[in-house]
VEXTORDREN-502163 format. One record per residue (C-alpha): chain; x, y negated, z; residue in three letters. Coordinates in nm, 4 decimals. Each point is the difference from the previous one (the first is absolute). Layout:
N
<chaine:A, x:X, y:Y, z:Z, residu:Ala> $
...
END
This chain:
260
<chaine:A, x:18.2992, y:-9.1410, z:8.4326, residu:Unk> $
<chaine:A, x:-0.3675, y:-0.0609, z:0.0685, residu:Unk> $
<chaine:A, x:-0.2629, y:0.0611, z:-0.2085, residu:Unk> $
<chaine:A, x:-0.2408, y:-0.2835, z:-0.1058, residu:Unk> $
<chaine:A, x:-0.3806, y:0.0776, z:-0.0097, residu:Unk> $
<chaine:A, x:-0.1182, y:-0.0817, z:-0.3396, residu:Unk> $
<chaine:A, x:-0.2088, y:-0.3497, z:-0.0491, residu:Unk> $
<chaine:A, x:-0.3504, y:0.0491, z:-0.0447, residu:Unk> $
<chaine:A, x:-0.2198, y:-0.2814, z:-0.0965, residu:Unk> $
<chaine:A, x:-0.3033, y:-0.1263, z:0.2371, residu:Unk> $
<chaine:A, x:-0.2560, y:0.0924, z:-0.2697, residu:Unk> $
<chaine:A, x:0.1882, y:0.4377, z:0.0182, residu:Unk> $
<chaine:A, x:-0.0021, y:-0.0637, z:0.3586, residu:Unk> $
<chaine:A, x:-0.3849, y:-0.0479, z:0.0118, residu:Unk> $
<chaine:A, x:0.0121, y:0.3357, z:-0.2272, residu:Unk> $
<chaine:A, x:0.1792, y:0.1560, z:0.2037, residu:Unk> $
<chaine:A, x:-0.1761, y:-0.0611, z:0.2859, residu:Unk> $
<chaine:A, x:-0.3821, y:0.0715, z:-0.1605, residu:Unk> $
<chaine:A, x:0.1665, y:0.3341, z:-0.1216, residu:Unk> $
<chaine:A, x:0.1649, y:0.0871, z:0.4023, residu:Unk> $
<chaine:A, x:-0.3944, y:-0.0728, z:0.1390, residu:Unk> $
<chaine:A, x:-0.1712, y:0.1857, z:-0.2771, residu:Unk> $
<chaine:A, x:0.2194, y:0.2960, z:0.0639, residu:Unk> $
<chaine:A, x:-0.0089, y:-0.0233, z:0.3710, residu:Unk> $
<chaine:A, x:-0.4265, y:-0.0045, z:-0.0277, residu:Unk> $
<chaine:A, x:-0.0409, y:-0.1957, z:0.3384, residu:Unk> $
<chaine:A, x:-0.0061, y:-0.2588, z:0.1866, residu:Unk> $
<chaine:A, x:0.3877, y:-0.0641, z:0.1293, residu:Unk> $
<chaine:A, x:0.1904, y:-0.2555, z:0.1722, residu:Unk> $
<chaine:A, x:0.2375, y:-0.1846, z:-0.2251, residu:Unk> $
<chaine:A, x:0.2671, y:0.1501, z:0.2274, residu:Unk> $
<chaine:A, x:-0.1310, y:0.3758, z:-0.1738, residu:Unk> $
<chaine:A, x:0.0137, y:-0.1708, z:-0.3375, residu:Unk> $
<chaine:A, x:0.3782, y:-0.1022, z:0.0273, residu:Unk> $
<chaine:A, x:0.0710, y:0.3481, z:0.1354, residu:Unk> $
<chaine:A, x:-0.2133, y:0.1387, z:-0.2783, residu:Unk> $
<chaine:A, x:0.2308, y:-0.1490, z:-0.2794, residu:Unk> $
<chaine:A, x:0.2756, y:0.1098, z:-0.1619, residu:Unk> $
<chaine:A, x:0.3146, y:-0.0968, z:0.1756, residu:Unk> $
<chaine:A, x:0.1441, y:-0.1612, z:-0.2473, residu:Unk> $
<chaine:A, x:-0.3014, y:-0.2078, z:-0.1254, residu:Unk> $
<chaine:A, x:-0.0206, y:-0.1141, z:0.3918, residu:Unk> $
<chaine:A, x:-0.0417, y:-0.3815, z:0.0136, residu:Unk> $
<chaine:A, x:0.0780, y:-0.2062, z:0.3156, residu:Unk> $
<chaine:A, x:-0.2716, y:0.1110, z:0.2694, residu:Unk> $
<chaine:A, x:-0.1087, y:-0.4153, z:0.0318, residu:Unk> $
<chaine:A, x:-0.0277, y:-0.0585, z:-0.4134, residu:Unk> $
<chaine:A, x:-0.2102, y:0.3207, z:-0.0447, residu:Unk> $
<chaine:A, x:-0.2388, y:-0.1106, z:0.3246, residu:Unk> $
<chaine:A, x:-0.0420, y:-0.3339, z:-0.2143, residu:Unk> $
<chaine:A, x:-0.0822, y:0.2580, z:-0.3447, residu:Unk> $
<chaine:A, x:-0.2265, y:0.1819, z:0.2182, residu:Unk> $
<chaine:A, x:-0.1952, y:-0.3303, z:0.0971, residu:Unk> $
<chaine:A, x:-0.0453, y:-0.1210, z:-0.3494, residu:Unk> $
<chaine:A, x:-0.0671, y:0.2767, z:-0.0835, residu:Unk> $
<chaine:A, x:-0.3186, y:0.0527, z:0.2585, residu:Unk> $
<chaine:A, x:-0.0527, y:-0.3627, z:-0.1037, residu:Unk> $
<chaine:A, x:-0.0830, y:0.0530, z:-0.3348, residu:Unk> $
<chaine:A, x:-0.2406, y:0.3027, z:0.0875, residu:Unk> $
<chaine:A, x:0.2577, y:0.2945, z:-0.1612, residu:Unk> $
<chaine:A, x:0.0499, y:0.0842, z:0.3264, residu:Unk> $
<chaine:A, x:-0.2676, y:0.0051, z:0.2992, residu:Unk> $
<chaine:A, x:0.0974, y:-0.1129, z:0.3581, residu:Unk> $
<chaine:A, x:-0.1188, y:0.2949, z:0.2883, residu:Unk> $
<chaine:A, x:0.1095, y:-0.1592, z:0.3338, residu:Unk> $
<chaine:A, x:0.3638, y:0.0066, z:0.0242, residu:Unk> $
<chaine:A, x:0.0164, y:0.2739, z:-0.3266, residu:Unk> $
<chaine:A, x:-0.0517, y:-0.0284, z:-0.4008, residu:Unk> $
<chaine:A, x:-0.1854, y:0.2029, z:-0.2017, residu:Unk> $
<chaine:A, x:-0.0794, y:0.0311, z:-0.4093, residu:Unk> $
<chaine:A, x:-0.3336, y:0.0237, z:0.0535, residu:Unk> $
<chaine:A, x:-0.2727, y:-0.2249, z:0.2271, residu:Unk> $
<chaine:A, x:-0.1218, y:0.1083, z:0.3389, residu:Unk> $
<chaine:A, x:-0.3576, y:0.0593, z:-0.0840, residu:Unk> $
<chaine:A, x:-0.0861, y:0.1276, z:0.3543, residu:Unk> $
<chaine:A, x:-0.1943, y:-0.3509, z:0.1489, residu:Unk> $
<chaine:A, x:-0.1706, y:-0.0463, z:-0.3319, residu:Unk> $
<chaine:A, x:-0.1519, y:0.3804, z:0.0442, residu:Unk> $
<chaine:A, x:-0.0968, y:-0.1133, z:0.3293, residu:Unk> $
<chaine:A, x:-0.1944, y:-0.3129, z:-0.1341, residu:Unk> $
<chaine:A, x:-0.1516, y:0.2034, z:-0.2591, residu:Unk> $
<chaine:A, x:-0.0599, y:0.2014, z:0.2410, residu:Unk> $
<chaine:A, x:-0.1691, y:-0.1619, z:0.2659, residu:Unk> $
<chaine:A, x:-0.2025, y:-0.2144, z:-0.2579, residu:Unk> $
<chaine:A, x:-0.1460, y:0.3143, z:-0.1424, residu:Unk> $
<chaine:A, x:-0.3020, y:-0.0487, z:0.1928, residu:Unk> $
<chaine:A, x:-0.0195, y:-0.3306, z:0.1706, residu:Unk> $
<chaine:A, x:0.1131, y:-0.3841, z:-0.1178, residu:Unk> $
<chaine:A, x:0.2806, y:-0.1177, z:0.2346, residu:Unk> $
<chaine:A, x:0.2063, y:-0.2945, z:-0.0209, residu:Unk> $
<chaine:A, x:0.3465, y:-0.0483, z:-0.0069, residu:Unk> $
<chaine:A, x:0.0041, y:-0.0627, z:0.4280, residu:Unk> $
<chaine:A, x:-0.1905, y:0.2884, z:0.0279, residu:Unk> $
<chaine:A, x:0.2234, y:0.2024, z:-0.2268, residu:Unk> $
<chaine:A, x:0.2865, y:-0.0913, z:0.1995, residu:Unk> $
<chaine:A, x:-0.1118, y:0.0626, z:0.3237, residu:Unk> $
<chaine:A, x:-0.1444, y:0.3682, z:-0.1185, residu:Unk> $
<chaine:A, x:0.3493, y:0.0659, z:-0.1582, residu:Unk> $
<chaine:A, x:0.2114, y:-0.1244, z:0.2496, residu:Unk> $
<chaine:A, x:0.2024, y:-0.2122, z:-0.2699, residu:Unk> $
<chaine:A, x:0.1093, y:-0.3548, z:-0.0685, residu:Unk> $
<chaine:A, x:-0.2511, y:-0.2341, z:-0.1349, residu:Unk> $
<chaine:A, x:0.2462, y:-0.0693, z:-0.2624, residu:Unk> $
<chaine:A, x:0.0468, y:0.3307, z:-0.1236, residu:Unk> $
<chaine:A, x:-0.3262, y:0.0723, z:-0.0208, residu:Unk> $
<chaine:A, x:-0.1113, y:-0.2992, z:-0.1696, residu:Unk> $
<chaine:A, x:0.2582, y:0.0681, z:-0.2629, residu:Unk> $
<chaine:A, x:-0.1232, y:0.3388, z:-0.0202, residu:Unk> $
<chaine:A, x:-0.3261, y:-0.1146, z:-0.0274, residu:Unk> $
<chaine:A, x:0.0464, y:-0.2256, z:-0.2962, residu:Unk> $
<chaine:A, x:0.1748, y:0.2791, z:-0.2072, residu:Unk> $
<chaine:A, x:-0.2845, y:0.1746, z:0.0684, residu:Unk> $
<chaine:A, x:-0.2130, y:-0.2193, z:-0.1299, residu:Unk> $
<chaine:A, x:0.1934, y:-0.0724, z:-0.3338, residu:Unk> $
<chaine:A, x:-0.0467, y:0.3580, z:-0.0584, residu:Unk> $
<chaine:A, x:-0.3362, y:0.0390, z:-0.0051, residu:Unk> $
<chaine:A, x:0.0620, y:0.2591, z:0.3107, residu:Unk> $
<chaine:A, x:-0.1694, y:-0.2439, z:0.2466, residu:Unk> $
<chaine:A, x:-0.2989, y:-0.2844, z:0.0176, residu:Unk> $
<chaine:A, x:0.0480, y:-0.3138, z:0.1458, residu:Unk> $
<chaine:A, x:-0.3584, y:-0.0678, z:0.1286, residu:Unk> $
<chaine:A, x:-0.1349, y:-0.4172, z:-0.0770, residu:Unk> $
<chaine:A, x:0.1259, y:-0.2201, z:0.3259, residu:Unk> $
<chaine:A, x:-0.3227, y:0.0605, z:0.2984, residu:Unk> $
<chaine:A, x:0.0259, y:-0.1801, z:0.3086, residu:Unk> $
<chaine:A, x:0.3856, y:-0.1321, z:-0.0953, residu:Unk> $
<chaine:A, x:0.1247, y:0.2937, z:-0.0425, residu:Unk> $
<chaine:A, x:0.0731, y:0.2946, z:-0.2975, residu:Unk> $
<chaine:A, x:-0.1010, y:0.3653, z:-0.0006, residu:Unk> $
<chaine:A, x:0.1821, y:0.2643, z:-0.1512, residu:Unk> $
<chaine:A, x:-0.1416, y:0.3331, z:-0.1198, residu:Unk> $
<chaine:A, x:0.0715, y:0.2941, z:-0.2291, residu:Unk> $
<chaine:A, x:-0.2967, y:-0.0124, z:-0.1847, residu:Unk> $
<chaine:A, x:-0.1508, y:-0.3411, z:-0.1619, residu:Unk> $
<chaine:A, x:-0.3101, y:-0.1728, z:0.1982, residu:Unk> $
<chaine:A, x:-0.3549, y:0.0908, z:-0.0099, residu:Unk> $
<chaine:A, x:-0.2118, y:-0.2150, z:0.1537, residu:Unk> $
<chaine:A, x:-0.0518, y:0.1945, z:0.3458, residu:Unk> $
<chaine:A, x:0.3513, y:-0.0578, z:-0.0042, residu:Unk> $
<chaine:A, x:0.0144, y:-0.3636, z:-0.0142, residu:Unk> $
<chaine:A, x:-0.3742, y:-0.0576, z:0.2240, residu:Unk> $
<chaine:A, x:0.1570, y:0.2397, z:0.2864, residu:Unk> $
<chaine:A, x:0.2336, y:-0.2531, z:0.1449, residu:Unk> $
<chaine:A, x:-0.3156, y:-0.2452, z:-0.0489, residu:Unk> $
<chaine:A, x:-0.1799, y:0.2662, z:0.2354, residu:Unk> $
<chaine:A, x:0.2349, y:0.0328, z:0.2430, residu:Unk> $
<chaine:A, x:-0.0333, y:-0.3768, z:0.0808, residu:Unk> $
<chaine:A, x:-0.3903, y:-0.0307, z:0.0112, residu:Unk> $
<chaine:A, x:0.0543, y:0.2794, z:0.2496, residu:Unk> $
<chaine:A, x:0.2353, y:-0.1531, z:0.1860, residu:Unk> $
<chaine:A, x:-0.2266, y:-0.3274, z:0.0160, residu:Unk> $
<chaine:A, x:-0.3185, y:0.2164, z:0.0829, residu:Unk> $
<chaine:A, x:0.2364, y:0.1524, z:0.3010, residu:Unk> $
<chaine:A, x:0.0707, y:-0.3842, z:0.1030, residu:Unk> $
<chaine:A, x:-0.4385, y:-0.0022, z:0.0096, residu:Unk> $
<chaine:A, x:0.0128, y:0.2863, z:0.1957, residu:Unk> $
<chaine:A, x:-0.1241, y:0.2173, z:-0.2980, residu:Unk> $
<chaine:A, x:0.1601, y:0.3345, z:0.0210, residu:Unk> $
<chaine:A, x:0.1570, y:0.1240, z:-0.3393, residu:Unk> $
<chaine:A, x:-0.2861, y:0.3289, z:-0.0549, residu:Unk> $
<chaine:A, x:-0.3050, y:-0.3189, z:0.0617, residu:Unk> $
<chaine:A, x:0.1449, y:-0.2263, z:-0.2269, residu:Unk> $
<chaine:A, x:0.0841, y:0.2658, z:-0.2759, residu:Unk> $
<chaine:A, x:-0.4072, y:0.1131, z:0.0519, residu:Unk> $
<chaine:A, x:-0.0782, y:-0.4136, z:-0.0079, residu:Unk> $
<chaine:A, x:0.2225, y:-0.0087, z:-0.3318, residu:Unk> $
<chaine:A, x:-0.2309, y:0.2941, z:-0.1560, residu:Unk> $
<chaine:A, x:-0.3288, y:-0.1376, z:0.1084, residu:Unk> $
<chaine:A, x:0.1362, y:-0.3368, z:-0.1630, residu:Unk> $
<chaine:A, x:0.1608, y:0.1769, z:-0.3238, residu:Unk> $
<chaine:A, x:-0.2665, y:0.2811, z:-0.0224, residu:Unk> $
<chaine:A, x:0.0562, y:0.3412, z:0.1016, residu:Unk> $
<chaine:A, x:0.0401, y:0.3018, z:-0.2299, residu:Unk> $
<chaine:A, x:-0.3469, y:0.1991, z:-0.0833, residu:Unk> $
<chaine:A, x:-0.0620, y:0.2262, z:0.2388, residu:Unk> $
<chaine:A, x:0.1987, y:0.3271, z:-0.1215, residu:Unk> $
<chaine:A, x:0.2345, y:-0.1771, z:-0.1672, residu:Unk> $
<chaine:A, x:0.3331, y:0.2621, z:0.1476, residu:Unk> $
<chaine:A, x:0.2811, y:-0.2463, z:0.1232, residu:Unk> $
<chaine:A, x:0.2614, y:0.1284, z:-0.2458, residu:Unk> $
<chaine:A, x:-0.2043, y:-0.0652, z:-0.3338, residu:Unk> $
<chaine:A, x:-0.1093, y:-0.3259, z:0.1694, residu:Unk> $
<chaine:A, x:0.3911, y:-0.0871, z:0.0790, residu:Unk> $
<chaine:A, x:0.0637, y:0.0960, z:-0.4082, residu:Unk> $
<chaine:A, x:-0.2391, y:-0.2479, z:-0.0930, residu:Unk> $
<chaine:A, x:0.1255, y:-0.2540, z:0.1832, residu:Unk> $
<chaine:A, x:0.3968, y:0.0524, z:-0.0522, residu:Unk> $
<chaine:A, x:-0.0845, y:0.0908, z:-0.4215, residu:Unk> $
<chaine:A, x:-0.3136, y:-0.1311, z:-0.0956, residu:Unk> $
<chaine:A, x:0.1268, y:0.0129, z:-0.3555, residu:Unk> $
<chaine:A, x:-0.0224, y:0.3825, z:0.0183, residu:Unk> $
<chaine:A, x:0.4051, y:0.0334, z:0.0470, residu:Unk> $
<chaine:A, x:0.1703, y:0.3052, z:0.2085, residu:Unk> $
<chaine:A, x:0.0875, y:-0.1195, z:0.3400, residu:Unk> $
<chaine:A, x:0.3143, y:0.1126, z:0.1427, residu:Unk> $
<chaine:A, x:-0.1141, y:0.2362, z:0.2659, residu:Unk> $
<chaine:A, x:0.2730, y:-0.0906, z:0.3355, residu:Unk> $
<chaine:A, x:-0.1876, y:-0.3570, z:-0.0742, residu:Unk> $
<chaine:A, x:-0.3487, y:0.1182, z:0.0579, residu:Unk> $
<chaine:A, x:0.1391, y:0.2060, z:0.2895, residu:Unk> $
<chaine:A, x:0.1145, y:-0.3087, z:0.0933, residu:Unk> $
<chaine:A, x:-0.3509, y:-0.1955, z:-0.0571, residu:Unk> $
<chaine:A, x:-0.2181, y:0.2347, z:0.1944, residu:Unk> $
<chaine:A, x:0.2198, y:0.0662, z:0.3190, residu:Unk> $
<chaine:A, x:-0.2524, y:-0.0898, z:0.1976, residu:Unk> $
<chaine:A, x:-0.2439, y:0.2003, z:-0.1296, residu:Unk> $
<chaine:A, x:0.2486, y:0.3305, z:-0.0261, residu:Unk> $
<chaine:A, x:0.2110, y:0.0365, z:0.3023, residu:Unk> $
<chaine:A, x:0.1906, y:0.2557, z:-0.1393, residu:Unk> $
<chaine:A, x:0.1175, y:0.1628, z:-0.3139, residu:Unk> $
<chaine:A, x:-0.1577, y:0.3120, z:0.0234, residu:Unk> $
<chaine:A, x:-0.3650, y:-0.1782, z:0.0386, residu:Unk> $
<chaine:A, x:0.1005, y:-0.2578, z:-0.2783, residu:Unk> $
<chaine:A, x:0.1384, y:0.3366, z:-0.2266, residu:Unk> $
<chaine:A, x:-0.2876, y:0.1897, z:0.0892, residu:Unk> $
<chaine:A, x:-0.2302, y:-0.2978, z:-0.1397, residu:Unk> $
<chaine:A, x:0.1498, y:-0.0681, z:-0.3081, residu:Unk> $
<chaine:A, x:0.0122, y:0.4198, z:-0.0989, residu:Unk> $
<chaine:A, x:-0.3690, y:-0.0326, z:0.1043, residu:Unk> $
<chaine:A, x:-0.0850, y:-0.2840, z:-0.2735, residu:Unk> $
<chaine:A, x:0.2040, y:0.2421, z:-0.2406, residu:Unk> $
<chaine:A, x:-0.1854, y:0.2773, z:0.0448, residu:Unk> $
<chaine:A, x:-0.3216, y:-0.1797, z:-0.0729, residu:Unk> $
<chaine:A, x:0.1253, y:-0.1965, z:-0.3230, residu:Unk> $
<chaine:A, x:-0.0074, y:-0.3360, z:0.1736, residu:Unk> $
<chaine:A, x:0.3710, y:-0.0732, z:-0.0857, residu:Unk> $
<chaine:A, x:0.2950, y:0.1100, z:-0.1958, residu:Unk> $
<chaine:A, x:0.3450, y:0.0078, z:0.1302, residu:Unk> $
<chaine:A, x:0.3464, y:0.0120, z:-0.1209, residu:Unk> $
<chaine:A, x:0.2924, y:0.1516, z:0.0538, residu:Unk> $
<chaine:A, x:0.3415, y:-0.1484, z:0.0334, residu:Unk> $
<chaine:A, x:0.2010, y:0.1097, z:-0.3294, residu:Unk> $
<chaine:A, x:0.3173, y:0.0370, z:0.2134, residu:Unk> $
<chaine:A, x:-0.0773, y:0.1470, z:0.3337, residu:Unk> $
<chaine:A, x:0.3634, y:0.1287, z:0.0085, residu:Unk> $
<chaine:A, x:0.0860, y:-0.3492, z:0.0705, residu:Unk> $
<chaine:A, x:-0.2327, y:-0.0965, z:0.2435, residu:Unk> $
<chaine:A, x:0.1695, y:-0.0215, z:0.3828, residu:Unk> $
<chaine:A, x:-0.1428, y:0.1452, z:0.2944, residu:Unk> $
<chaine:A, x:-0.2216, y:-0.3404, z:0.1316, residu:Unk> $
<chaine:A, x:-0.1160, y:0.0073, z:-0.3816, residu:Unk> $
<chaine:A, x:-0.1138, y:0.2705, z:-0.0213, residu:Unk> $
<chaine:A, x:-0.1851, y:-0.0609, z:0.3558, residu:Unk> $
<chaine:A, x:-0.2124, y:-0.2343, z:-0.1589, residu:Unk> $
<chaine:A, x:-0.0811, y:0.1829, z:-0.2620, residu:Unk> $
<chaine:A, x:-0.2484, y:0.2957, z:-0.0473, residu:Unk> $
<chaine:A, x:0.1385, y:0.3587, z:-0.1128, residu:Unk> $
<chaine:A, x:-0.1497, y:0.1205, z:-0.3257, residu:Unk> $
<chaine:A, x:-0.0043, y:0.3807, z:0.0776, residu:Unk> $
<chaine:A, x:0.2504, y:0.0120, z:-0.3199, residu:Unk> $
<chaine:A, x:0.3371, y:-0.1057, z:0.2204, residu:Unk> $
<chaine:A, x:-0.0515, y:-0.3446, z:-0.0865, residu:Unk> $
<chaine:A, x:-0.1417, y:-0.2866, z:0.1339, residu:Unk> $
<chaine:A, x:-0.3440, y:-0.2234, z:-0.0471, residu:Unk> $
<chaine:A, x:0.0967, y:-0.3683, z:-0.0168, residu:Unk> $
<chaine:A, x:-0.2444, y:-0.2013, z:-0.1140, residu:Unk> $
<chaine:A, x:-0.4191, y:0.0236, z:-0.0329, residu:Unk> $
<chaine:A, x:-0.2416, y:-0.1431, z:-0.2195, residu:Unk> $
<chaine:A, x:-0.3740, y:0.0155, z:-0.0191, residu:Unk> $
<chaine:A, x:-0.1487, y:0.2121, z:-0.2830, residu:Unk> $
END
């Protein structure tokens, strides 16, 4: 005589199934969930696929491709964060860098932003910039640059005579002003730290590389010109990080600079 399989209700089948995934500690087809359940708790492959789905649906259970897993994939919002670090992109821009659909990153992008772990720039030129850190003004006046350039190249002003024009008209820096403490000013003029891979950032064109940049900044050390701080995790930091960053002669890392 054959055995029945004992009823289970939908509510101990979702149970089940959040217990089989938190034991199994990846992502898994639901194919590798039914084999990963007790025979005789086994439902019909088609009703637990439609468990599986609600499941996903109501966020206990996070869609990877064709797989399921208890926890989110995390991996494109690391990216964003990521590539935002040091530059505002938008959501195009993200997409193309990442190589992933517009859709996923816009929805990764607005988690982001709910958590406080990204900042959605105010709407320039139609369209939204995201970045890891919140806006300063150079932040929000650089896009404004880029198009006065781009309508001095249409007069057949070159980019290095209009930025000189732009000085004459704004006033230069007195003479021995040193470009870094000048950049300070102008990103903090409140007297705030500035996150140092953002002033690398700001004076690129004035330090072509990081050792000239590094050696500069340990120069206006040395002389008591400016104070700088070190990361309180370096052990965290990732390689391209720690790149932009400044080592402290401790095994950490200098990551942001303010004037004394």
């Amino acid at each position: 005589m054959a055995i029945s399989k004992p009823h289970i209700s939908p509510a101990e089948l979702e149970t089940l199934v959040l217990d089989v995934m938190a034991s199994v500690g990846r992502a898994v087809t639901v194919t590798e969930i039914h084999r990963a359940m007790p025979k005789a708790l086994r439902p019909a492959a088609k009703a637990l696929t439609g468990v599986v789905a609600a499941l996903a649906e109501g966020k206990r259970l996070f869609r990877i491709g064709r797989r399921y897993s208890a926890q989110p994939d995390r991996s494109l919002h690391e990216g964003i964060v990521r590539l935002t670090d040091a530059e505002a992109l938008t959501a195009t821009e993200l997409a193309k860098k990442l190589r992933a659909p517009a859709t996923r990153v816009r929805e990764a992008i607005r988690e982001l932003v709910e958590s406080g772990e990204l900042h959605a720039y105010p709407k320039q030129h139609r369209v939204i910039r995201y970045a890891a850190h919140s806006p300063g003004p150079a932040d929000l006046l650089r896009p404004e640059l880029a198009r006065l350039l781009a309508s001095a190249a249409k007069l057949g002003i070159g980019e290095a005579e209009a930025k000189s024009a732009l000085r004459e008209l704004l006033g230069s820096p007195a003479p021995g002003i040193d470009p870094i403490v000048a950049a300070i000013r102008e990103l903090e003029p409140d007297g705030a730290l500035v996150y140092l891979p953002h002033l690398r950032t700001t004076l690129v064109s004035s330090y072509k590389d990081k050792a000239s940049f590094d050696r500069a900044v340990l120069g206006l050390l040395a002389r008591g010109t400016v104070q700088l701080q070190s990361h309180p995790t370096p052990s965290l930091l990732g390689t391209a990080e720690r790149e932009a960053m400044i080592e402290d002669g401790r095994g950490g890392w200098f990551s942001a600079i303010g004037l004394r």
